[in-house]
C-alpha positions in Angstrom: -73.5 -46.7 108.1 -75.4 -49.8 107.8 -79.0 -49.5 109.1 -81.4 -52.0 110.3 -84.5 -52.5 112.2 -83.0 -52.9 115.9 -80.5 -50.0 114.7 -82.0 -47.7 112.7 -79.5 -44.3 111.5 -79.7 -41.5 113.5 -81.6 -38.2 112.6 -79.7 -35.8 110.3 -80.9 -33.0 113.2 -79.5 -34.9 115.6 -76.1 -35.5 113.5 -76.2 -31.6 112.4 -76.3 -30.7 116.0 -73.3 -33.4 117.3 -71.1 -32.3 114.4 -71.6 -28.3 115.6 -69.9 -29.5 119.3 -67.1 -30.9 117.9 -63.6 -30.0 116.9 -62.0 -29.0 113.3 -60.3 -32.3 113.3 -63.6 -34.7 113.8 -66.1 -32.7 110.9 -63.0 -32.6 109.1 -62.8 -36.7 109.9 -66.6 -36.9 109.6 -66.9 -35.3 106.0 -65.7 -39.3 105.1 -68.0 -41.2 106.6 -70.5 -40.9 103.8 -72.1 -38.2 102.0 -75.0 -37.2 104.2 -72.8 -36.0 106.6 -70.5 -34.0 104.4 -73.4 -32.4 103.4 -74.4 -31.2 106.5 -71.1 -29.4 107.3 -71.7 -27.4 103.7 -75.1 -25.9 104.8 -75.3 -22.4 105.1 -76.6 -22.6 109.0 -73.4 -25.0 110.1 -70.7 -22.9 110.3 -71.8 -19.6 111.9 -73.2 -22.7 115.0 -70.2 -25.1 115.1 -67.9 -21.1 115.4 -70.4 -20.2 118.4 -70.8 -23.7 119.8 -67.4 -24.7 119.9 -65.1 -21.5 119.7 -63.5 -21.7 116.1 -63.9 -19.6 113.2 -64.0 -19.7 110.0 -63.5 -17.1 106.7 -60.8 -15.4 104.8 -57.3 -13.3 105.3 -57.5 -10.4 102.7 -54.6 -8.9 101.5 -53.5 -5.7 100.1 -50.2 -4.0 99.2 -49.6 -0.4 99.1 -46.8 1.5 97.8 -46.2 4.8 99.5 -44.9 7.5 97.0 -42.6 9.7 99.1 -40.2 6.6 100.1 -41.3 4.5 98.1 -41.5 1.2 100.0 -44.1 -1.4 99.6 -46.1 -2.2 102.9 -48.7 -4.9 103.2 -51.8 -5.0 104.9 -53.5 -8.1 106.2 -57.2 -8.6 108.1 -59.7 -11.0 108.5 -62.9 -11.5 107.3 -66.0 -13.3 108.0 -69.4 -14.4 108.2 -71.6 -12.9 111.3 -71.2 -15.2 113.7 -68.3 -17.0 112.5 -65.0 -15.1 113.7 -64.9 -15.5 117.3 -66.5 -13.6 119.9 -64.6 -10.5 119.8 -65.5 -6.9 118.4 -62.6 -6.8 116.7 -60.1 -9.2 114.9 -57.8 -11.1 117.4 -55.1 -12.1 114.7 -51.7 -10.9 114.5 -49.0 -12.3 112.0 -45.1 -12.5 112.9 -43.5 -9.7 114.7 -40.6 -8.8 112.7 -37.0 -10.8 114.5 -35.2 -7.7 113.6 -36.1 -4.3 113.6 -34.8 -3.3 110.7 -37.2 -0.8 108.6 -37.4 -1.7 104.6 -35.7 1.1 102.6 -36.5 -0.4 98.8 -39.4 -0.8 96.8 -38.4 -4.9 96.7 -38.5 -5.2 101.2 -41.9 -6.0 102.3 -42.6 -6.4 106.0 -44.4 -9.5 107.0 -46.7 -11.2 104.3 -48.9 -14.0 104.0 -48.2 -16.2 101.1 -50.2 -19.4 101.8 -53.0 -20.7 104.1 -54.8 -23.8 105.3 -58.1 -25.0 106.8 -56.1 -26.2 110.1 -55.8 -22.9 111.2 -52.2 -22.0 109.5 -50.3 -19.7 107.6 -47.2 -19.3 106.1 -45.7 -16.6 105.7 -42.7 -14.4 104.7 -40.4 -11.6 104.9 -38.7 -10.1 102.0 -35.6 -8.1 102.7 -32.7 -7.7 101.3 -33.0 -10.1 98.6 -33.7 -12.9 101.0 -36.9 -14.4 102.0 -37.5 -15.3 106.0 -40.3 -18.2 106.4 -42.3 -18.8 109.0 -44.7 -20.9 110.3 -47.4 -19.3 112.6 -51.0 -19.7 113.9 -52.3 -16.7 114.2 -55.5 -17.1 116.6 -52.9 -18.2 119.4 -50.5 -15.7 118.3 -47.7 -18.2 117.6 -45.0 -18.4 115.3 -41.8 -19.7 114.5 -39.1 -19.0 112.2 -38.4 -21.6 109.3 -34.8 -22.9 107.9 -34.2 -20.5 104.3 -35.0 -22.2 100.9 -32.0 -22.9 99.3 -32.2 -21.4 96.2 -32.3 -17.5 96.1 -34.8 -17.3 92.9 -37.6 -15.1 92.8 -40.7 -16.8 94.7 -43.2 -16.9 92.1 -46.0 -19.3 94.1 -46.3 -21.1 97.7 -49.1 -23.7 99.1 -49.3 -25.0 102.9 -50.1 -28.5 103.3 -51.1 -29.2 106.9 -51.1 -33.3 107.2 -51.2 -33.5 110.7 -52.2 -30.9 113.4 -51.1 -33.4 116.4 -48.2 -33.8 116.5 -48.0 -30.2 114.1 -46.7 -32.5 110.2 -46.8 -29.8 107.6 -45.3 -29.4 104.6 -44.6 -26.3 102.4 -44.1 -26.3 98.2 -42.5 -23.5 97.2 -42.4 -23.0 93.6 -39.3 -19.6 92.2 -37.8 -18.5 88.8 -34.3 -18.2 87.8 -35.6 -16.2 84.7 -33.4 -17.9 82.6 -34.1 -19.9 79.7 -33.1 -23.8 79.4 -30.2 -24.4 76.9 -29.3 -27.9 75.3 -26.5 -28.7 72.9 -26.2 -25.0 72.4 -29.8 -24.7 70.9 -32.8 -22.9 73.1 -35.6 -25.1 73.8 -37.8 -22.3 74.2 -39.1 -23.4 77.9 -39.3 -21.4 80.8 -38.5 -23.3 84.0 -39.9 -23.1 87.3 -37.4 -24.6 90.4 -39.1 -26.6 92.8 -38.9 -26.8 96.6 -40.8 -28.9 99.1 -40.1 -28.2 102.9 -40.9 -30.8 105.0 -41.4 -30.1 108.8 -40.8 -33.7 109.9 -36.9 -33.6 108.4 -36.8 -29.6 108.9 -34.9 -28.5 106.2 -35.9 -28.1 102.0 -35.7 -30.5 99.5 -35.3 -29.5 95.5 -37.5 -31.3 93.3 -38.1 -31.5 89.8 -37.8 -28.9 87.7 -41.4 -27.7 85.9 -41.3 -26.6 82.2 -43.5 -24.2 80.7 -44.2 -22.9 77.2 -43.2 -19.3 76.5 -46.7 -18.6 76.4 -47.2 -20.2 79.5 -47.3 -18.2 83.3 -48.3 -18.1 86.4 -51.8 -16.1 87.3 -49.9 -13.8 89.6 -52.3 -13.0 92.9 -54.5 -15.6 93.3 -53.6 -18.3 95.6 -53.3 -21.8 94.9 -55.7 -24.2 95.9 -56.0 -27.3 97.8 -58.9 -30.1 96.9 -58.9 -33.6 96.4 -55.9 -34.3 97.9 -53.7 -31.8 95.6 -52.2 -28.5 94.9 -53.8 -27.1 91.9 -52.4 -24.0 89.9 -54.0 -21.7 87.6 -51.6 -20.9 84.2 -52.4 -17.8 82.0 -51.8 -17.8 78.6 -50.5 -14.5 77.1 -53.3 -14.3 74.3 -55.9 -15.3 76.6 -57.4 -18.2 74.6 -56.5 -21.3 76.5 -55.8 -20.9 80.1 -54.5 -24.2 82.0 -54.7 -25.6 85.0 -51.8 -27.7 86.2 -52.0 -30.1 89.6 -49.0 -31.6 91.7 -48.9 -33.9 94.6 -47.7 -33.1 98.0 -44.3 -33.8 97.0 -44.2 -31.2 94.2 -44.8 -33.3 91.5 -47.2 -33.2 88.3 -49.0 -36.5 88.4 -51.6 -36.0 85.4 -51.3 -33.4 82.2 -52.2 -30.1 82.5 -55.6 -29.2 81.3 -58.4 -26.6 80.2 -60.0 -24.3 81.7 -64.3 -24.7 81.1 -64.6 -23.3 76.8 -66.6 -20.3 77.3 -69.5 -19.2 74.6 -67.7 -17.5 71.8 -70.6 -14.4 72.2 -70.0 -14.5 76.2 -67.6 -11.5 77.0 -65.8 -11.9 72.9 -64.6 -15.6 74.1 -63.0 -15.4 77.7 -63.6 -15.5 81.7 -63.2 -12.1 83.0 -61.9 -12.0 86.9 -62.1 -15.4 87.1 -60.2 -18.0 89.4 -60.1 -21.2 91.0 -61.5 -21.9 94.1 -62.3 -25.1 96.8 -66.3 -26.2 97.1 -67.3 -29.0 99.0 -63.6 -31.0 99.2 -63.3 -30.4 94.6 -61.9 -28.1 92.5 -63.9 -25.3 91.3 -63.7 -22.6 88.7 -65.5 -18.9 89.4 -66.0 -16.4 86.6 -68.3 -13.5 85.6 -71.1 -13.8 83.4 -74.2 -12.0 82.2 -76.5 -13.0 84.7 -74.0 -12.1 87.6 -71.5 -15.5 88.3 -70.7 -19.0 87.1 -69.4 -21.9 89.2 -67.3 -25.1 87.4 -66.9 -28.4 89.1 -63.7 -30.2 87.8 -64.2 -34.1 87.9 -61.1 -35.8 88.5 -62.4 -39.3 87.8 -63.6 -37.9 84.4 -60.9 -35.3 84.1 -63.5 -33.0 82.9 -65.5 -29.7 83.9 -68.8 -29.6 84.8 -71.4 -26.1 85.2 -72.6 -26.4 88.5 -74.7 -23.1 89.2 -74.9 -19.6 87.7 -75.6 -16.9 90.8 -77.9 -14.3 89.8 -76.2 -11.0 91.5 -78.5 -8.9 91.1 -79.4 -8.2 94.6 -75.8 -7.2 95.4 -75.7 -5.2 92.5 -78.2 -2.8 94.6 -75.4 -2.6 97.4 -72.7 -2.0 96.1 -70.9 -0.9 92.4 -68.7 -3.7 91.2 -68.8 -7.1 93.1 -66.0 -9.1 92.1 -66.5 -12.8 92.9 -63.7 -14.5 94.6 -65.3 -18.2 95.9 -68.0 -19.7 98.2 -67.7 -19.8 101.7 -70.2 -23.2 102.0 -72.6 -24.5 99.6 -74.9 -21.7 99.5 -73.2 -18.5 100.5 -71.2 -17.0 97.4 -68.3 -14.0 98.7 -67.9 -11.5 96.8 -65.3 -8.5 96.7 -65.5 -4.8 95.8 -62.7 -1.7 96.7 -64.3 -1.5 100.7 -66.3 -4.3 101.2 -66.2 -8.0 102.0 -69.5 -9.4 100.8 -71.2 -12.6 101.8 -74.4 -13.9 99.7 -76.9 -16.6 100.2 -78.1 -18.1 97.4 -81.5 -19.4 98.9 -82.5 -16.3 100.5 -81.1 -13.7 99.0 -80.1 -12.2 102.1 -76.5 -10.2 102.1 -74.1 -9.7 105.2 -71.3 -7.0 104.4 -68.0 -6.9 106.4 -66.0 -3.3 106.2 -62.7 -3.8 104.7 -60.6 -1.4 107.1 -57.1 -1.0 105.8 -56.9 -3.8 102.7 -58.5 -1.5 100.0 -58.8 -2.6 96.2 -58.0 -6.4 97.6 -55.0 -8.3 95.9 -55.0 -11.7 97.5 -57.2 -14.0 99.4 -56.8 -16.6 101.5 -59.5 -18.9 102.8 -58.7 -20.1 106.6 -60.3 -21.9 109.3 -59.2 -22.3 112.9 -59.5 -23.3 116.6 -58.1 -21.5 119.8 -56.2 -24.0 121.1 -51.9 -23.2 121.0 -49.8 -26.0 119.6 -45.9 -26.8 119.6 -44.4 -24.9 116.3 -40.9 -25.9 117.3 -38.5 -27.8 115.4 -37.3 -31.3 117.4 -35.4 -30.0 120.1 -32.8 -33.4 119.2 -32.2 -32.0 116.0 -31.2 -28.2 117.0 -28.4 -29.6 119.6 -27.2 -32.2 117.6 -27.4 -29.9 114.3 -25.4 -26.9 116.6 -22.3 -29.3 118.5 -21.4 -31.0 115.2 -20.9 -27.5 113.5 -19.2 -25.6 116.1 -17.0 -28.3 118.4 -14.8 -28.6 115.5 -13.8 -25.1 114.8 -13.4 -24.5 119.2 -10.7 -27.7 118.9 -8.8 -26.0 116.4 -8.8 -22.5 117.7 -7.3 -24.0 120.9 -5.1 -26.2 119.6 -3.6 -23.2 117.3 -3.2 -21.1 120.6 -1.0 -24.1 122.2 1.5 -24.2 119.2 1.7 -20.1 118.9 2.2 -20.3 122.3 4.6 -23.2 122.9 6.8 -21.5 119.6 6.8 -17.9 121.5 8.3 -19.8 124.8 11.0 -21.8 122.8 12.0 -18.7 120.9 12.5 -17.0 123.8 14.5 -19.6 126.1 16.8 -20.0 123.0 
């Protein structure tokens, strides 16, 4: 914003206090406008004001799955997680995910009920049902207690990662990558190239239906970090690779279409006397719009800043945790909620810490003990239209079925004309 004498800026107390009345959509739109105001929506006082002034929240789904010995089926728990102040004003969580379409209770160790398996910061999830060897989709907003039931993916390989892509929230645009194995290796000419491959699948809400992309190659050595979720910054989907002796983790980014558009890279090169040479519990995490990188360290936790322009990582902060080391045993980091409030996880407890004042709010974990899988969300209350085009479904349903009635009748009036000749001859 250009400033001059008969129009001078406006106060950043007076913008801090407009941006906590508006919607998701406009400090979402406002984060552009230049950098003073981005920075305003990452202080640690915005959030728990804009949730109480206009009626959204804003924190984490935590996910656990148990196994239960004597039948042994998998069940997930879900719950959600916040900042005081920040999730609404009800006692108690007012999120539900899909109810089940068919009542039909798991009987294997490989059907899970309901699950989430990616989430956005336009209040959505996706997420799936596993049973019988086929994954269910769906598409749901869980504030308003909506969902809707997607079209299957087309291949039936093993769903190995999944990121939400919300690019418009009115009319609802979204698009879903969905990334399986076929556990095979490639073969050419007869000889093994040694590469594992990854199918591709982006769904695109817009066409409704799944579209295969390019298949991604990866080094035997090469795989997938398994629970942590992917993450979405700078415009793309970023995925943390392991490598099996732990030396040179990568990171690898595609584009909303499913495709790599630079090499993959590094993580940060730790000390070679911090922890014998590697990150332990470390993953990668969103702060401030960028790609960050969260690990322990001696002092308590680090924080990485990848610059894309650069392509290269930069230390941000190291969080001295030794004031939530008096709370509670083993805090795990897992990602910062704004600028200055780090979370942290241990077996019972959700743990948010300010930097500045050393202050600590704890949030009970009631049924997701020994947390798996997080999931960073943001909301509003206001329901929205899930459906697919109504155009589509009719169309889509007359074009299979008309033919198949035609026929059927039209076999009827032969059998029928043959039994009357047959029996006036």
């Amino acid at each position: 914003m250009a400033s001059s004498s008969s129009n001078p800026p406006l106060p950043s107390d007076i913008i801090f206090k407009i941006l906590t009345q508006t919607s998701l959509r406009t400090v979402d739109t406002c984060k552009a406008v230049n950098k003073e105001w981005r920075d305003l929506t990452y202080e640690s006082s915005f959030m728990p004001q804009f949730c109480a002034r206009s009626k959204n929240i804003s924190g984490y789904f935590v996910q656990s799955l148990v196994k239960h010995r004597l039948d042994d089926v998998s069940e997930v728990f879900a719950e959600f997680v916040s900042m005081d102040g920040c999730s609404g004003n009800n006692t108690t969580t007012p999120f539900r995910l899909p109810i089940d379409d068919e009542q039909v209770k798991p009987r294997r160790s490989y059907d899970f009920r309901m699950k989430i398996v990616a989430s956005s910061m336009q209040g959505f999830l996706c997420c799936v049902r596993t049973l019988r060897y086929n994954d269910r989709y769906y598409i749901c907003k869980p504030t308003t207690k909506q969902w809707f039931k997607l079209p299957n993916p087309k291949t039936r390989y093993s769903t190995v990662k999944v990121a939400l892509i919300v690019l418009r929230s009115i009319p609802l645009h979204f698009k879903i990558i969905r990334l399986s194995s076929p556990s095979i290796l490639y073969h050419h000419s007869g000889k093994k190239l040694g590469l594992h491959c990854y199918c591709s699948e982006v769904f695109d809400s817009e066409r409704w239906e799944w579209r295969q992309g390019k298949d991604l190659l990866f080094p035997r050595e090469l795989y997938f970090d398994w629970f942590p979720p992917v993450v979405n910054a700078n415009g793309l989907i970023y995925f943390k690779l392991n490598q099996r002796d732990n030396q040179d983790h990568k990171v690898m980014a595609l584009n909303y279409n499913g495709e790599e558009i630079f090499p993959r890279f590094s993580l940060p090169k730790p000390p070679f006397d911090e922890y014998q040479g590697y990150y332990p519990f470390n993953q990668l995490v969103e702060y401030k719009g960028k790609l960050g990188f969260t690990h322990l360290s001696p002092k308590g936790m680090k924080l990485w800043i990848f610059e894309n322009r650069n392509h290269h990582w930069e230390l941000k902060t190291e969080v001295d945790t030794e004031a939530v080391k008096a709370v509670t045993s083993f805090p795990i980091p897992k990602g910062f909620f704004n600028e200055h409030i780090a979370l942290l996880l241990d077996s019972y407890e959700a743990i948010f810490y300010d930097l500045q004042d050393k202050s600590i709010n704890k949030v009970k974990l009631n049924k997701c003990h020994d947390v798996q899988e997080i999931f960073p969300f943001r909301s509003d209350l206001e329901p929205v239209d899930l459906r697919m085009p109504t155009a589509n479904t009719i169309s889509t349903t007359k074009s299979l079925y008309r033919p198949s009635y035609t026929s059927f009748t039209l076999l009827l009036l032969i059998l029928l004309c043959g039994i009357l000749w047959f029996s006036h001859a």
